[in-house]
N, C-alpha and C positions, 0 to 999 in steps of 0.2 A: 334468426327471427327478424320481420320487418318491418320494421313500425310503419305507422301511418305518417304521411307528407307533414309537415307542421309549421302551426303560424308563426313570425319570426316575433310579428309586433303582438305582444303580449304583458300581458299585467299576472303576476304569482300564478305563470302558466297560463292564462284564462286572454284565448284572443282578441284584441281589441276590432279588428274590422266587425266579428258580429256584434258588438255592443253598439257601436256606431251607424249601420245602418240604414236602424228606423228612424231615427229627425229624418235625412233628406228626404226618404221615401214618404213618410206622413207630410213634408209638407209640397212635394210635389203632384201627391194625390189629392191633398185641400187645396192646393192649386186649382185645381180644375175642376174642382167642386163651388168654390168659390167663382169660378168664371162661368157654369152654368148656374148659379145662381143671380150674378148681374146679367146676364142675357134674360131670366123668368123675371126680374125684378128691377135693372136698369136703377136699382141703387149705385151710389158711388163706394160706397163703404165696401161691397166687394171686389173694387179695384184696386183699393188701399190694400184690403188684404191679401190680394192673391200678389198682390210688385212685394209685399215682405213679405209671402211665405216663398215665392221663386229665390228673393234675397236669400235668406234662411237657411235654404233650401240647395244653394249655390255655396253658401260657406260653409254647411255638412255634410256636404258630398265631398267636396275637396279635402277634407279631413278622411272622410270614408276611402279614398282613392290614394293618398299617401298610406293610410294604413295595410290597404289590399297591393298598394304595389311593393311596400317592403316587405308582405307575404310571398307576393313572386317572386321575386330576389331574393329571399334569405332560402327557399328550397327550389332546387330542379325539377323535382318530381311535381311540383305545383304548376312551374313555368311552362311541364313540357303538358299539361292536359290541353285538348281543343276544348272544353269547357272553360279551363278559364281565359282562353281568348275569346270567346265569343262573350263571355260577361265582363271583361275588360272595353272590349271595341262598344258592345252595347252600350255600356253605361257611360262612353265617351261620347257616343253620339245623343245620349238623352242630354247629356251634360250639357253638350254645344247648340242643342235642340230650347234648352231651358236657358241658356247666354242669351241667347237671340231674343229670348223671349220676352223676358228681364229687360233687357235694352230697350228692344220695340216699346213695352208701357211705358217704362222711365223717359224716352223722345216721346211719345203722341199721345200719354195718359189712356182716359178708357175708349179711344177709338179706334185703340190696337188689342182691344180683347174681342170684340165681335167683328170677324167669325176666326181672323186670324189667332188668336190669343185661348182660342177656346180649341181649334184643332190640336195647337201645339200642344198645349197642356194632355189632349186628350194621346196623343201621340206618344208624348214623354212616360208617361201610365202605360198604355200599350206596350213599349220598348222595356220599363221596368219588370211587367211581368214576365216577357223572355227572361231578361238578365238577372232577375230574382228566382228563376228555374233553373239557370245554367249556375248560381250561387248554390243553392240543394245539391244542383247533382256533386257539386266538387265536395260537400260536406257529405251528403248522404252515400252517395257512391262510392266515392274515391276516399271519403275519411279524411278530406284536407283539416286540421285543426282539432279532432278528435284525438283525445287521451287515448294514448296506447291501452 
């Protein structure tokens, strides 16, 4: 009989990497929601918001990504999918994609959102949906984390 691949980082069985993450993704998507809103509106209050949801958004992911790589190390059968390299390397590039991004406002405040600030964000979204599809296929397909 062969069980299904399984997550290592767990709570009474029950995986932690999907518990974790929706923060970074909700606030990388109000990210960029919030930066086409100071482009329509050239308030400040949405540059405030989107340098602390990137913040946020940057220390939930890094949580999300210790939890998904002590998934890949604690099983082979996880490590050897090309699924989960490809939602690995994605989500390190959204990662270093939203560093840069964080930084730039933090240095030049809101004249690093328009138009710069607004691609990235819209980029980072973009790249999530890939790596939030290559995340399904290893659970829905492959059964990564699924109760036997």
């Amino acid at each position: 009989m062969t069980t299904n691949p399984r997550s290592t980082a767990q709570v009474a069985g029950h995986p932690i990497h999907p518990m974790v993450i929706g923060f970074p993704i909700v606030c990388f998507v109000l990210t960029f929601v919030s930066d086409l809103a100071f482009y329509a509106t050239s308030n400040q209050f949405w540059t405030t918001a989107s340098l602390w949801l990137l913040g946020i958004g940057l220390i939930t992911a890094a949580i999300a990504a210790v939890t998904g790589l002590v998934d890949v190390f604690g099983d082979g059968r996880v490590r050897n999918l090309s699924d989960t390299r490809f939602h690995a390397v994605g989500n390190v590039i959204a990662l270093l994609i939203a560093l840069y991004n964080w930084y730039s406002r933090y240095e030049h405040g809101s004249s690093a959102v328009v138009p710069t600030g607004v691609v990235l964000s819209g980029l980072v979204v973009l790249i999530l949906v890939f790596t939030a599809w290559k995340g399904g296929e290893m659970v829905f397909r492959h059964r990564v984390g699924v109760a036997d």
